[in-house]
C-alpha positions as CSV (number, residue, x, y, z in Angstrom):
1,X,7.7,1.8,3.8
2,X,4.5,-0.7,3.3
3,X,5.1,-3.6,1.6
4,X,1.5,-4.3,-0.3
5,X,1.1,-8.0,-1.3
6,X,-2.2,-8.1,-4.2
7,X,-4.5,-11.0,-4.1
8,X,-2.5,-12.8,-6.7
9,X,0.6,-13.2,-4.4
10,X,2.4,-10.6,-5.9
11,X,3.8,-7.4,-3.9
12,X,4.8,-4.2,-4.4
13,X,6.5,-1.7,-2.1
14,X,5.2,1.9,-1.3
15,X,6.4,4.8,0.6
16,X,4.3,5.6,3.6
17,X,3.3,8.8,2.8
18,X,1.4,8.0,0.1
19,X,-1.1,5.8,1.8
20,X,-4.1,7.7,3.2
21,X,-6.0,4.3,4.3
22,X,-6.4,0.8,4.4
23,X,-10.0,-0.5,4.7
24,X,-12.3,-3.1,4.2
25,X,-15.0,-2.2,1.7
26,X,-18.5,-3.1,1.7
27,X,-18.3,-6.6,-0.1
28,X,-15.4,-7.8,2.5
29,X,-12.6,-7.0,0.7
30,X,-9.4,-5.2,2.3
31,X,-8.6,-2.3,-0.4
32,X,-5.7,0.6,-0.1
33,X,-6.0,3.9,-0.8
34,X,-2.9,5.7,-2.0
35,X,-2.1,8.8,-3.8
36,X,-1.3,8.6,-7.4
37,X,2.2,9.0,-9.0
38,X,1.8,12.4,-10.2
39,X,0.1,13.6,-7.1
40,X,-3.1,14.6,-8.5
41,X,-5.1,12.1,-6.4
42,X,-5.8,9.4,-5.2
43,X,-6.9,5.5,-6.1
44,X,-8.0,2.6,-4.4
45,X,-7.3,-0.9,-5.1
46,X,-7.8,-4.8,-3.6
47,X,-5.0,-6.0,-1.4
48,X,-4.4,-9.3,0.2
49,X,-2.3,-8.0,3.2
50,X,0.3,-5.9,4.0
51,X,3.3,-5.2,6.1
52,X,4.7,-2.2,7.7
53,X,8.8,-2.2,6.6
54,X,11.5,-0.3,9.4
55,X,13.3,1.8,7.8
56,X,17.4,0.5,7.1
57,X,20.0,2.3,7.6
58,X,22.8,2.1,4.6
59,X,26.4,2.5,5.7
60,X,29.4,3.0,3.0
């Protein structure tokens, strides 16, 4: 799981296999590109940071 956190100090989370790349583009900005909800490609967009999440384990 990646934990995305935007350049407004909001954050979302997304599963790992959806992110092809994290970059930084030509004007110096760090951008993510993921694939899109209904699989049909991908988009990029700004980030401020991220974080990469360990997986939890859940026990009943």
């Amino acid at each position: 799981m990646i934990k995305y956190i935007y350049p407004d100090g909001t954050h979302c989370y997304r599963a790992l296999h959806t992110v092809q790349a994290i970059y930084t583009n030509d004007d110096g900005a760090l951008v993510s590109r993921a694939l899109k909800a209904d699989q049909t490609g991908y988009y990029a967009f700004e980030i401020r940071g991220f974080e990469i999440l360990q997986a939890g384990i859940v026990y009943d």
